[in-house]
DOZADO-333491 format. One line per 4 residues: number of its first residue (from 1); their letters; for each residue z, y, x of N, C-alpha, C. Coordinates in steps of 0.2 Angstrom, whole numbers. Layout:
<pavos>
NUM	a	Z:Y:X:Z:Y:X:Z:Y:X | ...
</pavos>
This chain:
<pavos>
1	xxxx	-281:-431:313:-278:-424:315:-277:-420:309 | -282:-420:306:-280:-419:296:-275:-420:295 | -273:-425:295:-269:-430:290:-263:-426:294 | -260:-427:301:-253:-425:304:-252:-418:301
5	xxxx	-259:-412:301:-257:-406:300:-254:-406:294 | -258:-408:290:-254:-409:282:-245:-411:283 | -246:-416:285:-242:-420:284:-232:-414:288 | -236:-411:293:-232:-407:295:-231:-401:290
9	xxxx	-234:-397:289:-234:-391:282:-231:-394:277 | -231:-399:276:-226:-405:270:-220:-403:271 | -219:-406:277:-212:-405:280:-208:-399:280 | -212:-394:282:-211:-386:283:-208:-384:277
13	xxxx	-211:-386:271:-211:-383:264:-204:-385:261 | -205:-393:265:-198:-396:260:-193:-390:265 | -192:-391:271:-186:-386:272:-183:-383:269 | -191:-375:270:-188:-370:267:-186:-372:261
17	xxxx	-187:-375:255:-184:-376:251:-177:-378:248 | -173:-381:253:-167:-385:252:-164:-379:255 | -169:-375:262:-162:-368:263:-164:-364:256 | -167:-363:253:-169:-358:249:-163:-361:242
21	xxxx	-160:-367:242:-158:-369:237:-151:-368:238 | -150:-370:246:-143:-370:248:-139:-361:249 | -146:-356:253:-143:-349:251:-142:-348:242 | -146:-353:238:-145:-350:230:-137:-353:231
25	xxxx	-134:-356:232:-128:-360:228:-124:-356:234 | -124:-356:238:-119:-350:242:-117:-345:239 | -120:-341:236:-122:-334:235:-119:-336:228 | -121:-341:225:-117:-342:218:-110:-343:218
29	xxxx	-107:-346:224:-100:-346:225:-98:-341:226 | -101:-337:232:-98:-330:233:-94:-327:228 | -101:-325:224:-98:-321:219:-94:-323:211 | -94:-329:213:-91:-332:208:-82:-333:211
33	xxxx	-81:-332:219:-76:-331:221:-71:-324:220 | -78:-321:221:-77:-312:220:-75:-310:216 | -79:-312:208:-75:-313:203:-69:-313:198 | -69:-320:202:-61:-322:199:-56:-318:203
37	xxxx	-56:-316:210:-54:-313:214:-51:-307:210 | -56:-301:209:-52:-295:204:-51:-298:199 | -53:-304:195:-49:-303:187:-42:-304:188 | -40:-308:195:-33:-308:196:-31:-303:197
41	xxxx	-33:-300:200:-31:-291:206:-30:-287:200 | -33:-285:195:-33:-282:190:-29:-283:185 | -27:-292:182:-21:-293:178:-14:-291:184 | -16:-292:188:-9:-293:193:-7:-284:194
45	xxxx	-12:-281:193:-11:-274:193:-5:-269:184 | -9:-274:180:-7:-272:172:-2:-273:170 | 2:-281:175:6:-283:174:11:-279:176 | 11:-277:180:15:-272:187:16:-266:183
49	xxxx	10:-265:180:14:-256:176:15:-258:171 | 14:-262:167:17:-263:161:25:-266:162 | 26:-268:166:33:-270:170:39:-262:167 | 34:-259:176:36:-253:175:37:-250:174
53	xxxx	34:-247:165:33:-242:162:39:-243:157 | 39:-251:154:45:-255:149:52:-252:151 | 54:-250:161:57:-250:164:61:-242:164 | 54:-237:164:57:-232:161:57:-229:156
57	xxxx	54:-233:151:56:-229:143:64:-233:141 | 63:-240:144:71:-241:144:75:-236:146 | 75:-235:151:80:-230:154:81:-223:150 | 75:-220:147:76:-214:144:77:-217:138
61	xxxx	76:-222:134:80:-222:128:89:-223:129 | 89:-226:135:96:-227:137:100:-221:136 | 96:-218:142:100:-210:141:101:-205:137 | 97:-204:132:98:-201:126:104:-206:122
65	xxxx	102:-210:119:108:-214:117:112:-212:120 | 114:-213:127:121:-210:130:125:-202:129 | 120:-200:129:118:-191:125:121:-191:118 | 119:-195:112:120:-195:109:128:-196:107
69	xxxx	127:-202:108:134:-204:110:140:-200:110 | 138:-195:118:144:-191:121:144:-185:117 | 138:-183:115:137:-180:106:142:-179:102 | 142:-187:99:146:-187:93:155:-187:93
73	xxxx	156:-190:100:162:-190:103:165:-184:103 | 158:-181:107:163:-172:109:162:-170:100 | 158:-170:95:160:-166:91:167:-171:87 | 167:-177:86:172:-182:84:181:-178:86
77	xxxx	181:-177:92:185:-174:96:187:-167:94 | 181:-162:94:181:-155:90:184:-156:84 | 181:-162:79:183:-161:73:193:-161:72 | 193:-169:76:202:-168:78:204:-162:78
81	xxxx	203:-161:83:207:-155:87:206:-150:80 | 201:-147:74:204:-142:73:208:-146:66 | 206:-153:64:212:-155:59:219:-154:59 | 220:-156:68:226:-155:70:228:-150:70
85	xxxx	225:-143:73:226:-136:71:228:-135:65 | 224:-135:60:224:-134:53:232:-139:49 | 234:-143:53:238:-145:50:244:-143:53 | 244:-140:59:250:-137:62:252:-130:58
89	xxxx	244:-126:57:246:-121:55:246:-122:47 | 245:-126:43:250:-130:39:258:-130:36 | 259:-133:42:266:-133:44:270:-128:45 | 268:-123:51:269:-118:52:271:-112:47
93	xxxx	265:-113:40:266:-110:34:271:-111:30 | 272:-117:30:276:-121:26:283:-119:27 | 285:-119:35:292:-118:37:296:-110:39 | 288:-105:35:292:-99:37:298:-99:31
97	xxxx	300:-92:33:305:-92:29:302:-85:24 | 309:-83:18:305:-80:13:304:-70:12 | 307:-71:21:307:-63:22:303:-61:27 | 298:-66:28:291:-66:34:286:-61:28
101	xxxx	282:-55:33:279:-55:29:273:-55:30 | 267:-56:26:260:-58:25:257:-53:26 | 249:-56:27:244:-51:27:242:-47:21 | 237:-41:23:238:-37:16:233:-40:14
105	xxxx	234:-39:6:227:-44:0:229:-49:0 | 234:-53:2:237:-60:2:241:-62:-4 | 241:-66:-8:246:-69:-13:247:-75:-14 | 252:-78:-15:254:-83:-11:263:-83:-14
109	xxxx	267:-92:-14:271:-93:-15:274:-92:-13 | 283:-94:-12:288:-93:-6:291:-99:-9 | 294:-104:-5:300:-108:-6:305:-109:-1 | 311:-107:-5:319:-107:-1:321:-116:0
113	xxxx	319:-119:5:324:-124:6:330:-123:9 | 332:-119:14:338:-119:16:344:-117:15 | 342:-113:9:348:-108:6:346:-111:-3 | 353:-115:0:353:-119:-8:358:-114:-12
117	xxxx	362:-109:-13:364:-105:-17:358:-99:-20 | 353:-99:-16:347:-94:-20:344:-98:-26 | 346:-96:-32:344:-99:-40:339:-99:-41 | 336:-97:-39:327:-92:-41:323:-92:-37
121	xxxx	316:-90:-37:313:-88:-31:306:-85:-35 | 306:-79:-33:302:-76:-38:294:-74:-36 | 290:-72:-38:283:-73:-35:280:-67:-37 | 278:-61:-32:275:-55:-32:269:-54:-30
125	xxxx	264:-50:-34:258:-49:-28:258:-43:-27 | 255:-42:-21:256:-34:-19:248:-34:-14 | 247:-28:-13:241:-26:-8:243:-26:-1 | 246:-23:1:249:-24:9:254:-27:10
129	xxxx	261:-26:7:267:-31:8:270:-37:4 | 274:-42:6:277:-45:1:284:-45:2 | 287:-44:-2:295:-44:0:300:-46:-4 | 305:-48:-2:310:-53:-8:312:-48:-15
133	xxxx	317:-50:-19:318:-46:-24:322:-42:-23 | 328:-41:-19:333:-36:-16:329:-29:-15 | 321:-30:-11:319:-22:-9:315:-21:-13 | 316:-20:-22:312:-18:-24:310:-10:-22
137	xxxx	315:-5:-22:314:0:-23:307:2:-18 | 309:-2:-11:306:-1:-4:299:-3:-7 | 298:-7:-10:291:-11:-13:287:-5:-18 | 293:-1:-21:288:6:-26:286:9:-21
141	xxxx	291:10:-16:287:18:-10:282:15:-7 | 282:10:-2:276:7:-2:270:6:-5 | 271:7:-14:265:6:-17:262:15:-16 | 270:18:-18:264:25:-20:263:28:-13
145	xxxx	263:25:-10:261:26:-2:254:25:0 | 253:19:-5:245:16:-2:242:21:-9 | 245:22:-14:239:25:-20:238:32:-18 | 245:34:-12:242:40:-10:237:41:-5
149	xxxx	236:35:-2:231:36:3:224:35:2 | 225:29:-3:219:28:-6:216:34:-10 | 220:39:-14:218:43:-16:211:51:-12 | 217:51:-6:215:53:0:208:51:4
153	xxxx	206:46:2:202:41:6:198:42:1 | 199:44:-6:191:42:-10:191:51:-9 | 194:55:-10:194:61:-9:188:63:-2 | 190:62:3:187:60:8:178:59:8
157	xxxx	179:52:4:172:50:4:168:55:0 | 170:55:-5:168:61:-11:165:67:-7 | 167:70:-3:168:74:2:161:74:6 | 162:68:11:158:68:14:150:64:10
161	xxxx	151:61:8:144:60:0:141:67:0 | 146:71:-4:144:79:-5:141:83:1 | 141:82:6:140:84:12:132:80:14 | 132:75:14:125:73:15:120:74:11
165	xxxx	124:74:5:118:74:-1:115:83:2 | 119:88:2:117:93:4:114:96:11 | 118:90:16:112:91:20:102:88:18 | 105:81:16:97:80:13:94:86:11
169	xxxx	99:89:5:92:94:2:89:99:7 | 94:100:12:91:104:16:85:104:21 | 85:98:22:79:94:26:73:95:21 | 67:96:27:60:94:23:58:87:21
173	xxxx	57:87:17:52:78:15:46:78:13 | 43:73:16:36:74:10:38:71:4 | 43:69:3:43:68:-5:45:72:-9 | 43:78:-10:44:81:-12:39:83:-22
177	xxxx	37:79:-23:32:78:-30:40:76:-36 | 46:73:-34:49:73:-38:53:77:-42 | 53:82:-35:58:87:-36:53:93:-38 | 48:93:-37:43:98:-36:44:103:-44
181	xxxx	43:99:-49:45:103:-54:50:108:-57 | 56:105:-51:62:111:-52:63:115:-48 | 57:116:-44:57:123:-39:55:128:-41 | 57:133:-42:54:141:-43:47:143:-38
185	xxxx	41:142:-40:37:145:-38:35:152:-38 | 32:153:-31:29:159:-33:23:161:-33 | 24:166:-39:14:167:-41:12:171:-40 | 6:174:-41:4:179:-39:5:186:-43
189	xxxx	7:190:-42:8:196:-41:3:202:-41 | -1:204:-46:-6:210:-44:-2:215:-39 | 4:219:-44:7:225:-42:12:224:-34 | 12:218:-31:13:217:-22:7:216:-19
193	xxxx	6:221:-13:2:224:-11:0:222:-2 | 7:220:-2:9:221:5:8:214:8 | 2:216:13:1:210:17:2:208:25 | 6:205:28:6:203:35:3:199:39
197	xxxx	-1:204:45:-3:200:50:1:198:56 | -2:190:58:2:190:63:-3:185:68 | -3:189:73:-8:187:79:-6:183:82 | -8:178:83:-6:171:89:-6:171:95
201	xxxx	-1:168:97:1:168:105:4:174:109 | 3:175:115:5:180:118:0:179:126 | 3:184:130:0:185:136:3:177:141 | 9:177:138:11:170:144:17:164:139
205	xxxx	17:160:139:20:153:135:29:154:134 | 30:151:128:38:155:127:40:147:127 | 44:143:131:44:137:132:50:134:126 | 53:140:124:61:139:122:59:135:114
209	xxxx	63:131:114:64:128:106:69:130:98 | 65:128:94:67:130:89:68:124:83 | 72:123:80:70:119:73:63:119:69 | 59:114:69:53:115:65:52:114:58
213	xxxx	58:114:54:59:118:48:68:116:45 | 72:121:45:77:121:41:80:114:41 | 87:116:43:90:107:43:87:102:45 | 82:103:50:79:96:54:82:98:62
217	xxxx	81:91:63:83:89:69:78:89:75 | 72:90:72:67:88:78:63:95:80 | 63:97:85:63:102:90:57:104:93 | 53:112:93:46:111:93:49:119:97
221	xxxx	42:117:102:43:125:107:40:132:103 | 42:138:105:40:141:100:32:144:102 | 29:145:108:25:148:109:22:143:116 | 16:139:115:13:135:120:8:139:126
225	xxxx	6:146:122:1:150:125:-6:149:124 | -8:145:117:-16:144:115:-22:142:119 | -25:142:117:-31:140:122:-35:146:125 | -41:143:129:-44:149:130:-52:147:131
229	xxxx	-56:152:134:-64:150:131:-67:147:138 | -70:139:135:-70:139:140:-78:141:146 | -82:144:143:-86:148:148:-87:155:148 | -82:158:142:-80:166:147:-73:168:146
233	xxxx	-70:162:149:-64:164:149:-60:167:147 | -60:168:141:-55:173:135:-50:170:133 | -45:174:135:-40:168:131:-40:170:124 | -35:166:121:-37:164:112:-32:170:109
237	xxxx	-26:174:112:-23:180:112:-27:187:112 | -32:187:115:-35:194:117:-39:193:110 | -41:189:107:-47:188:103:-44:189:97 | -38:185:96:-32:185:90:-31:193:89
241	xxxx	-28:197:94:-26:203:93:-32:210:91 | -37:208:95:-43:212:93:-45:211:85 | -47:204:82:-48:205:76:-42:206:71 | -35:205:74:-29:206:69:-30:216:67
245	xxxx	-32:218:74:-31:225:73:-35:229:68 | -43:224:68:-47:228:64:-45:226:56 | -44:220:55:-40:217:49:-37:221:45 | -32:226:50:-28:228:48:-30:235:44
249	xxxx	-35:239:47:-38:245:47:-42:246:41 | -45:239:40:-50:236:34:-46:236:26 | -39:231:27:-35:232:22:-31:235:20 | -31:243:26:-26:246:23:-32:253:20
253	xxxx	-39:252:21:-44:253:18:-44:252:9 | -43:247:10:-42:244:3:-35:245:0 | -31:250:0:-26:251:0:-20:246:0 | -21:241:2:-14:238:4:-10:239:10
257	xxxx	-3:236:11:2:238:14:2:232:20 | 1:236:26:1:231:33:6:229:36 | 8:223:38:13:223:44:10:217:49 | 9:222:55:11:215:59:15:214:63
261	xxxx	16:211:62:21:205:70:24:208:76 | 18:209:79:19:212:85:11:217:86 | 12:220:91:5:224:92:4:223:100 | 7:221:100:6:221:108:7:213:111
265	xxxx	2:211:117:1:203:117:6:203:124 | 11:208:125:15:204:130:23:203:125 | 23:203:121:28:200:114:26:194:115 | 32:189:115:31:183:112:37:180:109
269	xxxx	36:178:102:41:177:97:40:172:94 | 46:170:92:46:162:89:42:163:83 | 42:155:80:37:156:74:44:155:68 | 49:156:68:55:155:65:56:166:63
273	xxxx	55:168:70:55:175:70:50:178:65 | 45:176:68:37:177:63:38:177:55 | 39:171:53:41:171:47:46:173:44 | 52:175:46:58:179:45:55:187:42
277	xxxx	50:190:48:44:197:48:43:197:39 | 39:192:38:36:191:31:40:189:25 | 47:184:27:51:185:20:56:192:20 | 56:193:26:59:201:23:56:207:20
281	xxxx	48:205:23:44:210:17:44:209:9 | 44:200:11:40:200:2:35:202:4 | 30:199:7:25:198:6:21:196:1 | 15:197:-1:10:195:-5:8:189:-1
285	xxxx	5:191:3:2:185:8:5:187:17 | 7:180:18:3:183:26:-1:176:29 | -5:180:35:-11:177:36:-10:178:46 | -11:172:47:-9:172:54:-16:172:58
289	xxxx	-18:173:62:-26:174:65:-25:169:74 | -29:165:71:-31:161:80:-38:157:80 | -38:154:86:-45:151:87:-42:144:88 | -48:139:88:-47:133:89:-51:131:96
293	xxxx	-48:126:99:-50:119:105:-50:113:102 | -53:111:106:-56:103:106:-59:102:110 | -57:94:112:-62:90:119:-71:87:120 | -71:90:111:-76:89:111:-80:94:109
297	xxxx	-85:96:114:-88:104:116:-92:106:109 | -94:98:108:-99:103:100:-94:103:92 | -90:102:94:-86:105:86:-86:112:86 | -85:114:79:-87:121:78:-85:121:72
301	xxxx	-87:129:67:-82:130:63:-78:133:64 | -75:137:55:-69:138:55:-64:134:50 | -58:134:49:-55:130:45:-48:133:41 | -45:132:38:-39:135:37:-35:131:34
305	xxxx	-28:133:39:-24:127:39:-19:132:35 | -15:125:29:-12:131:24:-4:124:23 | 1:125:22:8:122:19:5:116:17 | 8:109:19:8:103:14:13:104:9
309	xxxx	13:98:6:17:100:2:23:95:2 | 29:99:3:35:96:5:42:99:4 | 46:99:4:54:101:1:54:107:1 | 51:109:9:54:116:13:46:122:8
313	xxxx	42:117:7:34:123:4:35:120:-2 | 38:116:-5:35:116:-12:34:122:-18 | 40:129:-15:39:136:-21:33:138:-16 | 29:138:-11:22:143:-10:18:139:-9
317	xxxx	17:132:-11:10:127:-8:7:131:-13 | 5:130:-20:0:132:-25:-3:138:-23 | 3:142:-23:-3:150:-20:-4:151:-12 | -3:149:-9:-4:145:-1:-12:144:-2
321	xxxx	-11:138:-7:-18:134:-6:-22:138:-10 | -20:142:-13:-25:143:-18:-27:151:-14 | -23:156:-10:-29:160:-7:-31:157:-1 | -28:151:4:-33:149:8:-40:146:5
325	xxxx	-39:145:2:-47:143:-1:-52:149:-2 | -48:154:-7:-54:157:-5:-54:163:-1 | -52:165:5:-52:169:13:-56:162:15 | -58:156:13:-59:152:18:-71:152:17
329	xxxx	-67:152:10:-74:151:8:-78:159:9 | -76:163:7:-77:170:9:-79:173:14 | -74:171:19:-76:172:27:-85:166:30 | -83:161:28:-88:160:31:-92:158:28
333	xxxx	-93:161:21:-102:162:17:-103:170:22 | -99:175:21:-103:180:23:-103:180:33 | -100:177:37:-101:178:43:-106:173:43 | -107:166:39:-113:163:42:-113:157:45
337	xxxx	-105:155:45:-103:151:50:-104:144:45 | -100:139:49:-99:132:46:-90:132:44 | -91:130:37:-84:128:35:-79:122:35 | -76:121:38:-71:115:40:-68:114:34
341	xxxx	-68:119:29:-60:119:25:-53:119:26 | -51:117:23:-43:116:21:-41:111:24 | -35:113:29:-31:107:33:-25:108:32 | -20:101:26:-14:104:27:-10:102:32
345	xxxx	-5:108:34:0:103:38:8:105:36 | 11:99:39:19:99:38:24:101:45 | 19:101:50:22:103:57:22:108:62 | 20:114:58:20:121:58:26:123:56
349	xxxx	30:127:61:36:130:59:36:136:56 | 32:141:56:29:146:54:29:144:47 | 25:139:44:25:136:37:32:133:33 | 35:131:40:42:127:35:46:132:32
353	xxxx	47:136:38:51:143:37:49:147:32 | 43:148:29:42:155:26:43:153:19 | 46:159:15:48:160:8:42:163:4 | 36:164:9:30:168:5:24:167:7
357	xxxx	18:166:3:11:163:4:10:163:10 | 8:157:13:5:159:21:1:155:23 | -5:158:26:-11:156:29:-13:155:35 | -16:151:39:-18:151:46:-26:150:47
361	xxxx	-30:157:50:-38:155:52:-37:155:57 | -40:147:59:-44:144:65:-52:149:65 | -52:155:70:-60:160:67:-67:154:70 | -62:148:74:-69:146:78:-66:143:84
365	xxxx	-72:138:88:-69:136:93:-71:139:99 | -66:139:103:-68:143:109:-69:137:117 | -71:132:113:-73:127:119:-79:125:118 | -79:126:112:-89:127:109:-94:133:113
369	xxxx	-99:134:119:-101:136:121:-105:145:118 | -108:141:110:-111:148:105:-103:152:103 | -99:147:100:-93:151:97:-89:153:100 | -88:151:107:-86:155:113:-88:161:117
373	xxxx	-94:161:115:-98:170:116:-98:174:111 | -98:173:103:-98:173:99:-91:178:99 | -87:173:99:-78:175:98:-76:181:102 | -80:183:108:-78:187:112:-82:193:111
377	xxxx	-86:196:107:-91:199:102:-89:204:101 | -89:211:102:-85:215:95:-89:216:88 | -94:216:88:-99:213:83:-97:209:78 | -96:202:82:-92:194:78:-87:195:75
381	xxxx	-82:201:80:-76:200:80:-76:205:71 | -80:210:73:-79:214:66:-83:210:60 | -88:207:59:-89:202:57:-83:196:52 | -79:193:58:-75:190:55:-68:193:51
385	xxxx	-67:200:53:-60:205:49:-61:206:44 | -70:208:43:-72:210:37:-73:205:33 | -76:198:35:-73:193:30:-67:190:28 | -60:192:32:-55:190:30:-53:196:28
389	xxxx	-54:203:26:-55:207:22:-56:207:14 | -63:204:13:-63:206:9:-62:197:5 | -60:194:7:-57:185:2:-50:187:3 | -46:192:6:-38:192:3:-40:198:-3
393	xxxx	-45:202:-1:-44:205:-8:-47:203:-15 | -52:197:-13:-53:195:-18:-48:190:-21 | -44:188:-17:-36:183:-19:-32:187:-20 | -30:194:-20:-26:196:-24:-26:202:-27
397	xx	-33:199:-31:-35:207:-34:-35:203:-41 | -32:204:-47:-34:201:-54:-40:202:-57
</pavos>
């Protein structure tokens, strides 16, 4: 019974083993099928676009080449075509006759083929015409015809040269340091006395335009209508006039001669007008009075904006600059305030136009909540008259 059971499990074993042997070598053909299966699928695939690809770089070499080709033909073609032009008009030249006549600046020979009894053939140059030897006389007038025009035409230019040279002068430049030296400045003067105030703005906006300085082209309104305060609503005109007026009373205190502008804030005059006021005085000084704005509430201060220095201010920058400095310094040591200093500008009409010292106070801002209670003050206001008081009279006292 031993022995069969053995003898049985013998048998069982060798089985599994021949199927274990024969799933091995199955499995290795498989995939040994599988295999070589894609290395074909895959060269057969390589071959196909490399086919492909050979097929159309062909073609696009093809077509350029033909591009180029049709290229050099069309220009090969152009070329003809203008040799054969140039060669008719050539001929064309060749067979005028000797009483054709040319372009003007042209010189150039003539030959008589047809008329075998003409001996000669003579050779002229001229500016505008050519003509045989028979019309000599016609060939002078013609000449003094063009020296007469030519004459006429430098005449002309001459003319007009002199005409812009003079307008330039008239125009403002900043480059004005080369000429600067040959301007007649003005100096200061003890024995002129007479100073103008001119109060800023009006009650309402004068929209209308003016030149912004002499011989310029570019157009500036004459009155915008200034700012106004912005938490007690003062406009920048009622402030302007109050301290113009005590200003005025201050230095005629001091014995000088006052003019202002206007006195009353329903006037509105240009700034062309304004300074026309003070070169018919001869003034010694004038001093224009306004406030300043800004979008930024805490700026403050005052400043004085005084002539840059350019064609139209080069005879009053020096004494310009030299009493805004000190009305500037002067005001606000003794009111207390902060000082901006000096701001030049070029774009003030009031400054372009004027033939005599001229100043502009900024007394303060009135978008600045303190300098905008401040500015509306009669106390401030007399405050700051009396410091612009007494820095003109330290500027024009010897």
């Amino acid at each position: 019974m031993v022995k069969g059971v053995l003898n049985m499990g013998r048998k069982s074993y060798k089985k599994t083993k021949t199927r274990i042997r024969k799933n091995r070598k199955n499995k290795f053909f498989r995939y040994a099928v599988i295999f070589i299966w894609v290395i074909l699928f895959g060269t057969s695939i390589g071959i196909y676009s490399y086919n492909h690809s050979n097929k159309h770089t062909k073609m696009v070499i093809a077509a350029t080449d033909n591009k180029k080709q049709n290229n050099r033909k069309s220009n090969d073609n152009g070329l003809n075509k203008q040799n054969v032009d140039n060669k008719i008009n050539k001929n064309d030249k060749s067979d005028k006759k000797d009483n054709n006549v040319k372009e003007k600046g042209s010189i150039t020979e003539k030959s008589n083929t047809t008329n075998k009894e003409d001996s000669s053939i003579k050779k002229k140059e001229v500016i505008s015409v050519v003509i045989d030897s028979n019309k000599k006389v016609e060939n002078k007038k013609v000449e003094n015809k063009n020296t007469q025009q030519s004459n006429t035409e430098e005449q002309k230019t001459k003319s007009t040269t002199i005409e812009n040279k003079e307008s330039s002068k008239s125009k403002c430049t900043e480059n004005a340091k080369d000429t600067y030296d040959n301007v007649k400045k003005v100096k200061f003067n003890a024995e002129n006395k007479v100073i103008v105030i001119d109060p800023g703005h009006a009650d309402h906006p004068n929209l209308e335009k003016e030149p912004i300085a002499p011989g310029s082209k570019t157009m500036k309104i004459k009155d915008g209508g200034g700012t106004r305060g912005t938490f007690t609503n003062t406009p920048e005109y009622v402030v302007a006039m109050k301290v113009a007026k005590k200003l005025k009373t201050l230095l005629e205190q001091k014995g000088f001669t006052v003019i202002m502008t206007k006195t009353d804030n329903s006037v509105s005059l240009g700034n062309i007008e304004r300074a026309e006021i003070g070169n018919k005085a001869n003034a010694a000084l004038v001093i224009r009075i306004h406030a300043d704005g800004a979008a930024n509430t805490s700026a403050h201060g005052a400043s004085m904006l005084v002539p840059a220095l350019t064609k139209c201010t080069a005879s009053i920058y020096d004494e310009s600059k030299r009493c805004g400095k000190i009305v500037i310094d002067t005001l606000t040591k003794e009111v207390g305030m902060y000082n901006r200093g000096l701001v030049y500008r070029k774009d003030i009409t009031g400054f372009n136009w004027s033939k005599v010292p001229v100043i502009l106070i900024e007394m303060g801002f009135m978008t600045n909540e303190q300098e905008d209670h401040l500015l509306s003050s009669p106390d401030y206001q007399d405050s700051i008259a009396k410091g612009l008081a007494d820095g003109i009279q330290k500027a024009l006292t010897p």
